[in-house]
C-alpha positions, 0 to 999 in steps of 0.5 A: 500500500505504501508503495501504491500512494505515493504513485497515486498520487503522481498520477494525480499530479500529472493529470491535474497539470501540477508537475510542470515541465523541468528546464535544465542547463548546459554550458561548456566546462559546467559542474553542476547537476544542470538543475534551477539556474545556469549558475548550476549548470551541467557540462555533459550534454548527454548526462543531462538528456538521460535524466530529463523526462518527457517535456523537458526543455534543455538550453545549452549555451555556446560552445563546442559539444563533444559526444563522451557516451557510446551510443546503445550496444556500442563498442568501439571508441567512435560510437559515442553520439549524441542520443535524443530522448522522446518527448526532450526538447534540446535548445541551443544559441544561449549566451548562458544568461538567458531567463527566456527561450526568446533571447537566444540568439543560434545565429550570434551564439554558436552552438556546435555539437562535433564528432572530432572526439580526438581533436584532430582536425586534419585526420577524420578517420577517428571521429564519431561515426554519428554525431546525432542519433535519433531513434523512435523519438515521437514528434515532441523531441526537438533538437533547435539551434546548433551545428552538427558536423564531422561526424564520419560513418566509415564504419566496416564493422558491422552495425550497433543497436540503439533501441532495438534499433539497428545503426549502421556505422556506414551512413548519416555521419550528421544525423542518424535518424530511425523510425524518428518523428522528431522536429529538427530547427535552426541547424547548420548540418555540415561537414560530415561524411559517409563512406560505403553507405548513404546519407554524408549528413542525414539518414533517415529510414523510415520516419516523419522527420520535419527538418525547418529553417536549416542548412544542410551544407558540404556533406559527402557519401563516398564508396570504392565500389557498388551502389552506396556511396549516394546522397551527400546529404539526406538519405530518405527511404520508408518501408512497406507499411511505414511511410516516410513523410519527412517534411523540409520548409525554408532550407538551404542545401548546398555543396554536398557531393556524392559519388554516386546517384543524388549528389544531395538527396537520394529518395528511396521507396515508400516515401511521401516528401514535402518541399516548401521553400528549399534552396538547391545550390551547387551539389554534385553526383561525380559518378551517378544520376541526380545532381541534387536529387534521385528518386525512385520507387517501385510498382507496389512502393510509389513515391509521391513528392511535393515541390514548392518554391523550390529553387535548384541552380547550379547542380551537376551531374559529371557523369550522367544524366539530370543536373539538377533531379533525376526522376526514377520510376514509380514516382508521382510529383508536382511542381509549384513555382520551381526555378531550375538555373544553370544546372548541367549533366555530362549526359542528357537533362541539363535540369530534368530527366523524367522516366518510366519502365514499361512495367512501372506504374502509371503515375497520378497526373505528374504536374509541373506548373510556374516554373522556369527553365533557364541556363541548363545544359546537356554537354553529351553528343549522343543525349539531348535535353537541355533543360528536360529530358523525358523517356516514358513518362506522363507529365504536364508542363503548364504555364512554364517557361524556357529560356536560354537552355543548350543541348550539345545534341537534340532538344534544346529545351526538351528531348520527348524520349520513346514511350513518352506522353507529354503535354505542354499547355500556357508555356513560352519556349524561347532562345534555347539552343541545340547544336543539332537539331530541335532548338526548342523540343525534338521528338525522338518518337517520331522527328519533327512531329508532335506524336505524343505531345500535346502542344497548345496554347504555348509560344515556341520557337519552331515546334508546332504550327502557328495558330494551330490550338493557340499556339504562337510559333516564332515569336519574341516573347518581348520579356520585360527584364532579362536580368537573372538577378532581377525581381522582374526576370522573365515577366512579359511586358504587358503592352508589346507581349504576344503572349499576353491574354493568349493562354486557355484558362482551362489548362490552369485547373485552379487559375482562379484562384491561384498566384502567379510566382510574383504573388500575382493573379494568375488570371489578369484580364480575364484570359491567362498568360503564357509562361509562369508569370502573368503580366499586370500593368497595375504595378508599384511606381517602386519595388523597394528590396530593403530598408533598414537604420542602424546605430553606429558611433551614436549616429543612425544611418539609413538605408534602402535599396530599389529594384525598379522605379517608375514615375518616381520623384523623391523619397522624404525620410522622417523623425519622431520621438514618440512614433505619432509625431513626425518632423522631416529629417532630409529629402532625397531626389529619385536616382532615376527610373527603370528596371535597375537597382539604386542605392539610397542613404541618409544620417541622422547625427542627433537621434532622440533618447531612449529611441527614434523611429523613423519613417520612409516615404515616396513621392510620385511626379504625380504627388502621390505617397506611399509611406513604408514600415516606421523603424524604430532604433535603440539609442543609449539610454544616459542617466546618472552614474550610468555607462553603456558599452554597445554594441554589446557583444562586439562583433568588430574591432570597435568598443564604443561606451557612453558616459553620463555626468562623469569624467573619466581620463584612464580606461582598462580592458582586464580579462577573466584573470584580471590581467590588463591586456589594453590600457588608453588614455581617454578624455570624457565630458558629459553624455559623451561617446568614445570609441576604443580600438580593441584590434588583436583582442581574441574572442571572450569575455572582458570587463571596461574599467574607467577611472578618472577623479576619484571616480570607477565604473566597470562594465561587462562585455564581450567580443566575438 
């Protein structure tokens, strides 16, 4: 009995709400237990996950982190890992004086966790096989704000068990993740590196990982022979009955190379991805297929995968086909606002191939729609493709458009292969270039035909017939801005466009309700457009790309940047101490008009105490205003007996400091020992600022002693 009431009466606790979730502590060369405060933190990241409890939050303050506890069954030395726990939420980015969540800063305060467990950074042959391990974690485990790197999954000797899970030691050397739902945030997932396996950065089989805000950056999976050694980056496969649903939103992959297929991603059967707002830079595949991504699936495993605002540029594939994607069998896809920019293969599809077996399954309406083709390349004689080569496969390409592309054989934008079904509805195909023939689509079914493809309602250059089912054939487009780098890239000029009001609607199922990839209706004018951006004479006079104040050396510098101007006069930048009341700081003339960035600038050189906000505004020929966001900037806030060091942490050589009401002719700079490693000879009045040169002071914590007439302040700070 007396051993069932005190359970009672935690069950008791636990439903009425009375246990409240525990947050511990971590910082670098901490004593503590990790209980209460940061004053009592723990310096074992692992020990302190191994005794939080579902619900617990973990901060852990910058430094470097490395694993000591040898993960599940493991052996050897380079087992060691950091293992989550269901239910923990791991935050990094601390200072370490923190009493809330939100003021950390990931960005400023690096958190690393680093399989360098010998510290030997020229040899990686003895670093942690993984540095991250997650294993049967429900969607409540958290790991925020840190760098992940060297983990090294090289590992010839069999696997470990975690969980009565199985590890291989040969693949995810970042992150190994099985049958984990966790929520991955804020991370930098860099140099790690697998050999004879797959996955250099995450290994993910199954799961319903979420991975958000997130860089996946010069990850490496290599093999001496045979078919591992793909995906640089993330591994991604499910299993019969356990799909794998990972989700990423705003992340950056870029740099990771693999040797063979799927330079960054490799996605294996029974998966179900979603892409929103990912960035695919400069991956390679030096042996494989896929220079950023891989996919295939089976009959009885289809793949289905989601691409949203997703930009690949400058992905390779050396040696084979489809620079950017390389699109297996059995795998059901859609394309929203895609961007593929300058991405090459050695072979064919210098951005796209898509492919389907004669036995594989018949895909789910493959949609590919708002998406831009330009600058990719298919270097090989004997293949052709330059942006899209498809062999067997169904697909629809709707509202896309294709430009400047090169095909070192057939195809300049797309080679329609044997067994295909294309149809290519609303798209602009303009400027590509085919060293042999077909500069815009060559159609290996049957040369110079359509068999097979349905073209209507599209701009070309040769294919097709002109004003047969809509579609406009030897035409310029007449593209409004042909800058790569301009927001204005590849929009049609409304007024001259032969591709304007020349679509069908009824090719964009959902048109109206849709946007274009400018945030535009989709339909303006009644009648859709050609291509993926619809043309809207009703535009801002100005595109303003960046506006922001900042405090520096007691002055408030202003800054803003245009995209395009159109009618504009001048800019007026106000001041106001309270943010209701507004007095004119400067006017500034317009730079000029048309679709070319402009730099503007402006000082204010006597900000108000303790803020000032600011307010753009734009004024047309025509006197018409538009007024931007008000910023507000933090000025020193000088009272008796007060100094105030800022920017605090400093980031530059620079450590400025306020007075108030005293004078000062000596300041120190004393580190952690109390030794004196700067001294200058300073002359202060009232409210006054002065600057010190602080060149040569490595990164740590110091304290500003200021002395002068009987009088001492001092003052923490840091520099970075």
């Amino acid at each position: 009995m007396r051993k069932i009431l005190p359970f009672f009466i935690t069950c008791l606790l636990l439903i009425s709400g009375q246990i409240k979730a525990e947050i511990w502590y971590v910082s670098p060369g901490g004593s503590g237990n990790g209980k209460t405060s940061w004053a009592n933190a723990s310096g074992n990241l692992q020990n302190v996950i191994d005794a939080a409890q579902s619900g617990d939050e973990i901060w852990v303050a910058q430094g470097t982190y490395i694993p000591t506890i040898k993960a599940g069954n493991g052996t050897e030395d380079r087992d060691v890992s950091f293992v989550l726990k269901s239910g923990v939420a791991i935050y990094g980015g601390f200072f370490g004086n923190e009493a809330t969540r939100a003021a950390r800063n990931p960005t400023l305060y690096l958190t690393t966790l680093n399989g360098d467990i010998n510290n030997t950074p020229t040899d990686n042959t003895d670093d942690a096989y993984h540095v991250v391990i997650s294993v049967a974690n429900n969607s409540d485990t958290i790991l925020d704000g840190f760098t992940i790197e060297k983990g090294h999954a090289n590992g010839t000797t069999g696997n470990i068990t975690v969980s009565s899970t199985v590890v291989p030691r040969n693949s995810g050397g970042g992150i190994m993740s099985r049958s984990s739902d966790a929520k991955f945030a804020n991370l930098i997932i860099q140099k790690n590196f697998c050999y004879g396996g797959n996955g250099g950065g995450v290994y993910s089989s199954p799961g319903n990982l979420t991975i958000a805000n997130t860089k996946i950056l010069q990850n490496e999976s290599s093999v001496a022979t045979g078919g591992n050694g793909t995906s640089g980056a993330i591994w991604i496969s499910g299993a019969s009955g356990s799909i794998n649903k990972m989700t990423l939103t705003d992340v950056t992959i870029s740099n990771n190379t693999a040797k063979n297929n799927g330079g960054a991603i490799y996605i294996n059967t029974y998966s179900n991805i979603t892409f929103n707002n990912v960035i695919f830079e400069n991956n390679t595949t030096t042996a494989g297929l896929g220079g950023a991504i891989y996919i295939t699936g089976l009959a009885t495993a289809i793949n289905n995968v989601d691409f949203s605002k997703v930009v690949f540029k400058g992905n390779t594939a050396t040696a084979g086909s489809g620079g950017a994607i390389y699109m297996g069998a059995n795998s059901n896809y859609v394309f929203n606002d895609a961007s593929f920019i300058k991405n090459e293969a050695r072979l064919s599809a210098g951005a796209l191939f898509l492919l389907k077996g004669a036995t594989d399954a018949a895909l789910t309406n493959p949609l590919i729609r708002n998406t831009i083709f330009y600058g990719n390349k298919a270097q090989n004689t004997a293949n052709g493709g330059g942006a899209a080569a498809i062999s067997g496969a169904n697909t629809n390409l709707v509202n896309c458009t294709f430009y400047e592309n090169y095909a070192k054989f057939r195809g300049g934008a797309i080679n329609v292969y044997s067994g295909a079904s294309v149809a290519i509805y609303n798209s602009i195909l303009f400027a590509n270039v085919a060293d042999d023939t077909g500069v815009d689509i060559y159609n290996t079914i049957a040369a110079g035909t359509l068999t097979n493809i349905d073209l209507k309602n599209s701009l070309t250059q040769v294919a097709g017939t002109n004003a047969l089912n809509g579609n406009v054939v030897g035409a310029n487009p007449n593209f409004f801005n042909l800058d790569e780098n301009h927001p204005f890239f590849l929009q049609l000029d409304y007024t001259t466009s032969p591709a304007v009001n020349t679509g069908l609607n009824a090719h964009f199922t959902d048109a109206l309700t849709s946007k274009d990839r400018a945030g535009y209706d989709r339909i303006y004018g009644g009648t859709i457009d050609m291509g993926a951006y619809e043309s809207n004479p009703v535009v801002l006079p100005v595109t303003l790309d960046r506006y922001e104040a900042k405090l520096l050396d007691g002055v408030v510098k202003l800054t803003w940047t245009t995209l395009s101007e159109r009618h504009n006069d001048y800019f007026l930048i106000e001041k106001s101490a309270d943010g209701k009341t507004f007095e004119t700081l400067q006017k500034i003339p317009a730079k000029g008009n048309g679709a070319s960035t402009q730099l503007y600038t402006a000082q204010d050189t006597k900000p108000y105490s303790p803020y000032t906000y600011y307010q753009l505004k734009q004024v047309d020929l025509d006197g018409t205003t538009k007024n931007y966001d008000v910023l507000r900037v933090k000025t020193p806030i000088l009272t008796s007996n007060k100094v105030n060091v800022y920017p605090n942490p400093v980031t530059a050589n620079q450590l400025n400091f306020a007075t108030a009401n005293k004078s000062f002719t000596n300041a120190k700079i004393v580190n952690l020992y109390g030794q004196v490693v700067k001294e200058f000879t300073i002359n202060t009045q009232n409210n006054s600022s002065v600057a010190l040169d602080i060149t040569g002071l490595s990164p740590n914590i110091y304290f500003l002693q200021l002395l002068g007439n009987s009088q001492k302040e001092t003052v923490k700070f840091q520099k970075l």
